[in-house]
DSSP file (Angstrom, degrees, kcal/mol; ACC not computed):
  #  RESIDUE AA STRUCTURE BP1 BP2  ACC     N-H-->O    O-->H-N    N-H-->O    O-->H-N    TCO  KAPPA ALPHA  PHI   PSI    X-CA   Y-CA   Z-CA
    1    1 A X              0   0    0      0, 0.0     2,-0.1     0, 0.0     0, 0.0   0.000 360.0 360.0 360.0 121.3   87.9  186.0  107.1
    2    2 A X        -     0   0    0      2,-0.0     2,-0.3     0, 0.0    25,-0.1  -0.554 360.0-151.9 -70.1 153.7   86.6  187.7  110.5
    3    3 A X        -     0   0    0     24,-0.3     2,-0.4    -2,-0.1     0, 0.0  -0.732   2.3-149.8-104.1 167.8   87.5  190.7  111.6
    4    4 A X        -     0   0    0     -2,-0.3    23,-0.2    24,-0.0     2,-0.1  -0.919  23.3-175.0-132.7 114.3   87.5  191.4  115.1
    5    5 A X  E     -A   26   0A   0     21,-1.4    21,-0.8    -2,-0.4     2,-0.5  -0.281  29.1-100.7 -85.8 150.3   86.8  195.2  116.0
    6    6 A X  E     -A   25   0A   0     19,-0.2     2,-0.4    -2,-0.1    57,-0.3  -0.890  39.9-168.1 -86.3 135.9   86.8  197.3  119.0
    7    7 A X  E     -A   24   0A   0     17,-1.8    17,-2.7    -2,-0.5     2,-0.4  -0.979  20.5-149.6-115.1 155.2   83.3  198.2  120.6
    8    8 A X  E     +AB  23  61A   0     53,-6.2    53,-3.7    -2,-0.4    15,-0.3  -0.822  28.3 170.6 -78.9 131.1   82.1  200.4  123.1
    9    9 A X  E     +A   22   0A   0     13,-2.6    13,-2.2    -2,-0.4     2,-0.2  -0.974   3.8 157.4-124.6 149.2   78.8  199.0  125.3
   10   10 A X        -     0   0    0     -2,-0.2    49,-2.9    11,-0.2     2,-0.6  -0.856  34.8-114.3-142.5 176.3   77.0  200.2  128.3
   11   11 A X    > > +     0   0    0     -2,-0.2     3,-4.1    47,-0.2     5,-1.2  -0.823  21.7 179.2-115.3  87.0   73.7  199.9  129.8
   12   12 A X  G > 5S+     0   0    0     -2,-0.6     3,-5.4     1,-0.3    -1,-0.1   0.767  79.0  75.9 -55.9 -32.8   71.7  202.4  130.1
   13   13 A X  G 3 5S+     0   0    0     44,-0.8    -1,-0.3     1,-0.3    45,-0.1   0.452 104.9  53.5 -15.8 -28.2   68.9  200.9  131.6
   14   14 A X  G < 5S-     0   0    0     -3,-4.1    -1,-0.3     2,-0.1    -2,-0.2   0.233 122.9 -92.8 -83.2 -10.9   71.7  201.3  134.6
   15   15 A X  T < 5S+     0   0    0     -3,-5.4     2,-0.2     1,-0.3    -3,-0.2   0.650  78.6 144.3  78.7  10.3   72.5  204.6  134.5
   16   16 A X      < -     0   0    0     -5,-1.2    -1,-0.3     4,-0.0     2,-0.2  -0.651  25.8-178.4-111.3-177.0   75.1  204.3  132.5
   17   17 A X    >   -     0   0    0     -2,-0.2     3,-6.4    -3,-0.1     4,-0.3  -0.748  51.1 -86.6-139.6-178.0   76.4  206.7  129.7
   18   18 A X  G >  S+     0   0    0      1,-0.3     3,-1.1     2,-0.2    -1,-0.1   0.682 124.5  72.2 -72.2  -6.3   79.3  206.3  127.5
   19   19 A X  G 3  S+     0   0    0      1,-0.2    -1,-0.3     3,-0.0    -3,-0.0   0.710 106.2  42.2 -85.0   9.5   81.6  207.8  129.9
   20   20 A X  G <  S+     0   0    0     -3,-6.4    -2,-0.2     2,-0.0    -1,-0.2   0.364  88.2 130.2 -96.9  12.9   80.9  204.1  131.7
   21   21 A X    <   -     0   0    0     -3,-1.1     2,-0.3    -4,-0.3   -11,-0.2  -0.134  50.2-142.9 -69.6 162.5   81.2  202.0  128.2
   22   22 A X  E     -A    9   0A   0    -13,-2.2   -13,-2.6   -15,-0.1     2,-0.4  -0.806  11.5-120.5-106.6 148.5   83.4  199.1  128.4
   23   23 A X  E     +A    8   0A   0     -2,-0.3     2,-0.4   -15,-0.3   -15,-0.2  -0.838  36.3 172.6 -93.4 127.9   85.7  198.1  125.6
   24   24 A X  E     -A    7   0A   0    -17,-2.7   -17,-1.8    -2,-0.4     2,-0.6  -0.922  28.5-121.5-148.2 142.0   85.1  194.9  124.4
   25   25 A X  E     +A    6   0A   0     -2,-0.4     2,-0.2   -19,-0.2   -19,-0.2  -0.715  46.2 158.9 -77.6 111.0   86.5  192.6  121.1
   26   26 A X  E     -A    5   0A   0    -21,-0.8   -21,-1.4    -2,-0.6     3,-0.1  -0.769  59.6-133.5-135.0 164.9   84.1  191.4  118.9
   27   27 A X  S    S-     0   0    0      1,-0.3     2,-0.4   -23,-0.2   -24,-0.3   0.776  94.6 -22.3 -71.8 -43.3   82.9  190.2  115.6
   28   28 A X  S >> S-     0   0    0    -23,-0.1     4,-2.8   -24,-0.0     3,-0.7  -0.988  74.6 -79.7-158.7 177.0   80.1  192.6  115.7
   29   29 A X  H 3> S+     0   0    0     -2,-0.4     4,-1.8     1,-0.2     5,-0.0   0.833 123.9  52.2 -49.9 -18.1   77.7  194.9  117.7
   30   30 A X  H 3> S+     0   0    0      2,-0.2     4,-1.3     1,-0.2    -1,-0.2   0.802 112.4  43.4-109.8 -18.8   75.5  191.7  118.7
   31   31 A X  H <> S+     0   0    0     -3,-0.7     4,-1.4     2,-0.2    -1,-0.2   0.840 112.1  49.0 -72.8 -28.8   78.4  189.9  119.9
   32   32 A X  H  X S+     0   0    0     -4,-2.8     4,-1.2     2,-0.2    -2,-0.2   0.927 111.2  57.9 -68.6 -34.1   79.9  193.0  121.8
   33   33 A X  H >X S+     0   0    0     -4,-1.8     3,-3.2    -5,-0.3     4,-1.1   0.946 111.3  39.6 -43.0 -84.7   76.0  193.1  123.1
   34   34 A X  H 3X S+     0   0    0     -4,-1.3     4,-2.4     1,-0.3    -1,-0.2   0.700 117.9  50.2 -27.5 -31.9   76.3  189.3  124.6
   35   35 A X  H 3X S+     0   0    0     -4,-1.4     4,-1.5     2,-0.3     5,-0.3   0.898 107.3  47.2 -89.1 -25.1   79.6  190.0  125.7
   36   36 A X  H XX S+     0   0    0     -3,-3.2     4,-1.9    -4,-1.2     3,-0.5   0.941 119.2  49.7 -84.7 -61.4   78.8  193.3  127.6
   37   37 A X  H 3X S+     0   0    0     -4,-1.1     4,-1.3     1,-0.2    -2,-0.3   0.679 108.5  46.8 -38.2 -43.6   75.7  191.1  129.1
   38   38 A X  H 3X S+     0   0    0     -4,-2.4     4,-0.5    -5,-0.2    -2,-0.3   0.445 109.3  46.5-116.0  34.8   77.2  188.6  130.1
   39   39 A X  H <X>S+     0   0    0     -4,-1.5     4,-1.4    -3,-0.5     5,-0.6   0.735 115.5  55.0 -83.8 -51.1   80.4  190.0  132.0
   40   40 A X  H  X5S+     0   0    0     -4,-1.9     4,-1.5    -5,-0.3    -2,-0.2   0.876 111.9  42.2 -23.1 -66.3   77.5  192.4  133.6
   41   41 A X  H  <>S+     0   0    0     -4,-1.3     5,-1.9     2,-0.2    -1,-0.2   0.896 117.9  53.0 -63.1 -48.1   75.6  188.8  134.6
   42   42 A X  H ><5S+     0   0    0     -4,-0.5     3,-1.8     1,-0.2    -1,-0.2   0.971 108.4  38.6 -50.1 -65.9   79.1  187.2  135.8
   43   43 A X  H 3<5S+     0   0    0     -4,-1.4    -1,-0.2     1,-0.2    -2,-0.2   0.804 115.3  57.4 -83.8 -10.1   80.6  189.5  138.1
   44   44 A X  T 3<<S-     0   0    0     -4,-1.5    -1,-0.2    -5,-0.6    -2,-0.2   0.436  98.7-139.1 -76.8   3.6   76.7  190.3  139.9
   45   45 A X  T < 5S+     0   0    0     -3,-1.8     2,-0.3     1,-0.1    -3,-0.2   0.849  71.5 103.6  66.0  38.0   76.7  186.6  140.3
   46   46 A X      < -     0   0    0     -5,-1.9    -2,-0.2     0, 0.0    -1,-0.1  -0.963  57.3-155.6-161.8 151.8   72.7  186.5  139.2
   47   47 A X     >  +     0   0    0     -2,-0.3     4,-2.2     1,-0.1     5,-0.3   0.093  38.3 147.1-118.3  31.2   71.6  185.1  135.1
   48   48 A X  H  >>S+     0   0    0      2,-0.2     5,-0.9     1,-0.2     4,-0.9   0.918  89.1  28.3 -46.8 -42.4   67.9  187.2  134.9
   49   49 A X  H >45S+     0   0    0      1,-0.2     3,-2.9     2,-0.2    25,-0.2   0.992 123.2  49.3 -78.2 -62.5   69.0  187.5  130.6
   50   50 A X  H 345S+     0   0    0      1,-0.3    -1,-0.2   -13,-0.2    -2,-0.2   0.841 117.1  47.0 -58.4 -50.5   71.2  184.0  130.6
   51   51 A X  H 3<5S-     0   0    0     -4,-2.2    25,-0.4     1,-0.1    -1,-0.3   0.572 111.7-121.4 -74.6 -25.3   67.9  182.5  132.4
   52   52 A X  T <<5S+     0   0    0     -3,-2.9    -3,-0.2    -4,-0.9    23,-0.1   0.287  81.7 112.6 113.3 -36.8   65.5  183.8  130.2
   53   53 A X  S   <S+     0   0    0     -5,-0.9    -4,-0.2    -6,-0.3    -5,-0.1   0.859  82.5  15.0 -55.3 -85.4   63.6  185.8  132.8
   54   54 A X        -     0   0    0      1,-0.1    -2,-0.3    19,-0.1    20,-0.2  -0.128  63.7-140.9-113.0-169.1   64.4  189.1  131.7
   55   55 A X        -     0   0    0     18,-0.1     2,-0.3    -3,-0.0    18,-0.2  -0.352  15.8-163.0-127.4-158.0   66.1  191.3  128.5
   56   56 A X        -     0   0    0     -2,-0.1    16,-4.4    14,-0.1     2,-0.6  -0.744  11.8-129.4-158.2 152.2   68.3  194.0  128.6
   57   57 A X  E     -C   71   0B   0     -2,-0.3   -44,-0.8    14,-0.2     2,-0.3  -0.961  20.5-167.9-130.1 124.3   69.5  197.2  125.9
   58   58 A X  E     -C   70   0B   0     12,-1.0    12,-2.4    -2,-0.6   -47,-0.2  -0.766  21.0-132.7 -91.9 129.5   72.7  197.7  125.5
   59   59 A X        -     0   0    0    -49,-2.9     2,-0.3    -2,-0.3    11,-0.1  -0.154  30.5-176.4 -66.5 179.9   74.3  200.8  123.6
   60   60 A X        +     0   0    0    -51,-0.2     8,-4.4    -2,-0.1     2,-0.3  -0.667  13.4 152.4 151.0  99.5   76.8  199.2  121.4
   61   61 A X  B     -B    8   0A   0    -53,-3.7   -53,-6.2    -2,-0.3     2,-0.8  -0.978  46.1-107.1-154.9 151.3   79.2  201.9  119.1
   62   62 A X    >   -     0   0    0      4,-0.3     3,-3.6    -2,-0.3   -55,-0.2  -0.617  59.4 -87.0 -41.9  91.0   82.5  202.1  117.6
   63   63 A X  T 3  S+     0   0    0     -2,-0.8    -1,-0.2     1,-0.3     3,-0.1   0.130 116.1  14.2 -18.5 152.8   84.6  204.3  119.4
   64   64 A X  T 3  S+     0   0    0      1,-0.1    -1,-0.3    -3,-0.1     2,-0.3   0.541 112.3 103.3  72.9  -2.2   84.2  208.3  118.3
   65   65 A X  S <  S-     0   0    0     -3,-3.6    -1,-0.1     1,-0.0     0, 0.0  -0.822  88.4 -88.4-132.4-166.3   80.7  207.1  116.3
   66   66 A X        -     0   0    0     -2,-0.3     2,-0.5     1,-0.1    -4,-0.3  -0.167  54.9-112.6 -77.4 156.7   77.0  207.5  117.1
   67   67 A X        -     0   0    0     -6,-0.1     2,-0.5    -8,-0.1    -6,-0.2  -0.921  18.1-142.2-125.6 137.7   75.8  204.2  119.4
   68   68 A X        -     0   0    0     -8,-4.4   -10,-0.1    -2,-0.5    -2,-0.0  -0.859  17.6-129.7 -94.1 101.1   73.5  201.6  118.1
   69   69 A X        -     0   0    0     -2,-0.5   -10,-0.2   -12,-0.1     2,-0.2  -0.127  28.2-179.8 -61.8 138.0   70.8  200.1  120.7
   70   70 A X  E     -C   58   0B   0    -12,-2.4   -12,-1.0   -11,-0.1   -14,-0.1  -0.689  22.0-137.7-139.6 102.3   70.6  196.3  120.9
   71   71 A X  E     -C   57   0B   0     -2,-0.2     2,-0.8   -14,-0.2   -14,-0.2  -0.047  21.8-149.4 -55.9 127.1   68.2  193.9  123.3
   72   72 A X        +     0   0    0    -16,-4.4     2,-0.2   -39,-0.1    -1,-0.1  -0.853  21.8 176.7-105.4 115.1   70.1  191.1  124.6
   73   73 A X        -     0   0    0     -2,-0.8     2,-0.3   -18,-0.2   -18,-0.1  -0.597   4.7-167.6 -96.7 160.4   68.2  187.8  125.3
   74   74 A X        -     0   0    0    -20,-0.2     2,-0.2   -25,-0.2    -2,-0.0  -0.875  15.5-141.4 162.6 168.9   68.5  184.0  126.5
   75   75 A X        -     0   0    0     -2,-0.3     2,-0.4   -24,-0.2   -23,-0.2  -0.587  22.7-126.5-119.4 128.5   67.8  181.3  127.0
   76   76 A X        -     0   0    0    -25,-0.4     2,-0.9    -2,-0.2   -25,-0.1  -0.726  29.5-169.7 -82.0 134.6   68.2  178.4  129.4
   77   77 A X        -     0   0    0     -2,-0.4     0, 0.0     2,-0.0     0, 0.0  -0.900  28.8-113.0-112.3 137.7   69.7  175.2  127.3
   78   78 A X        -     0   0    0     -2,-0.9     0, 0.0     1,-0.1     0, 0.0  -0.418  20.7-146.0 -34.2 139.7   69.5  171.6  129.6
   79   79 A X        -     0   0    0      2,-0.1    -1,-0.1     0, 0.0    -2,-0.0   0.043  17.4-179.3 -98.9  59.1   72.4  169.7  130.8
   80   80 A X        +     0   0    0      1,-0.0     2,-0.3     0, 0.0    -2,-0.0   0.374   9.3 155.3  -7.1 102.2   72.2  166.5  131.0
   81   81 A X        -     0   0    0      2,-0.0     2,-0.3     0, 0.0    -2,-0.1  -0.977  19.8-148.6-149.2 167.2   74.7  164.3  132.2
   82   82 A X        -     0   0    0     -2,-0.3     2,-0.3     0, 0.0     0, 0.0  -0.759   5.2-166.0-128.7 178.9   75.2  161.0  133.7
   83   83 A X        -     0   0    0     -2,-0.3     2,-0.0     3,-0.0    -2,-0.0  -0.987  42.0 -85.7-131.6 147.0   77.3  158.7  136.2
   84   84 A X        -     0   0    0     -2,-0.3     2,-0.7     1,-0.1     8,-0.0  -0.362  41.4-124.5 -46.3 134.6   77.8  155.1  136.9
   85   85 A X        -     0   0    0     -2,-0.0     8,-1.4     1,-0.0     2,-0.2  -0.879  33.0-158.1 -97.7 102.3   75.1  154.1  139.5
   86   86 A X  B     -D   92   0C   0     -2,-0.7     6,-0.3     6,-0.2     4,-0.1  -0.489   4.7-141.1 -93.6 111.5   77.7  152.6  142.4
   87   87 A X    >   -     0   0    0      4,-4.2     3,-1.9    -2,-0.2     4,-0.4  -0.512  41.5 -88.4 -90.0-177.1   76.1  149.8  145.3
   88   88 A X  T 3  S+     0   0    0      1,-0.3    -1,-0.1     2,-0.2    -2,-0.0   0.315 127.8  69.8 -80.5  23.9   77.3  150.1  148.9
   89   89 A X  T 3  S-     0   0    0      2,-0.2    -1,-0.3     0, 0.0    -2,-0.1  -0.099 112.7-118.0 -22.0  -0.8   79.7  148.0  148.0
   90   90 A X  S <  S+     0   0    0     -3,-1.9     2,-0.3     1,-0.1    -2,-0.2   0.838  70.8 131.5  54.6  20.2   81.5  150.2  145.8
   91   91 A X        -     0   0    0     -4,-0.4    -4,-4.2     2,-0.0     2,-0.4  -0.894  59.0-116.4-101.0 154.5   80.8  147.9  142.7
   92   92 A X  B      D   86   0C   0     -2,-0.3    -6,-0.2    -6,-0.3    -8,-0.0  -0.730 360.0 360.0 -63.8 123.4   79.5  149.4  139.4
   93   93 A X              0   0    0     -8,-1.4    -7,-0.1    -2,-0.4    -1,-0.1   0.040 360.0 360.0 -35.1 360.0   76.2  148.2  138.4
């Protein structure tokens, strides 16, 4: 069975300190890392960690207990996908 916990994360790396942590519901500290990373990546509209370029450490604690540093990474995966190739005719090929 998972549990799903609260954690606190920020990034110091940012300047921030726990009175900027975010709350976020997780399975564990390295998913509250990801998660904390990538709403950070989302709303700055830019991927440097989802892309791979760069890494980032995240504080990552339990409300009220001591906060556990984690480096967050990634990776670009392909997506492939394809469509029917159309002539000026509008027929499928």
């Amino acid at each position: 069975m998972i549990t799903i916990r609260t954690y606190e994360c920020w990034i110091p790396e940012y300047g921030e300190t726990r009175d900027d942590a975010v709350q976020f519901e997780a399975v564990d500290h390295e998913d509250a890392a990801c998660q904390c990373v990538s709403r950070r990546e989302q709303r700055a509209v830019e991927y440097p960690v989802a892309s791979g370029e760069s890494s980032l450490v995240v504080a990552v604690a339990f409300p009220g207990q001591a906060p556990v540093p984690h480096t967050v990474m990634g990776h670009v995966m392909p997506h492939y996908y394809a469509t029917p190739v159309r002539d000026l005719d509008g027929d499928q090929k």
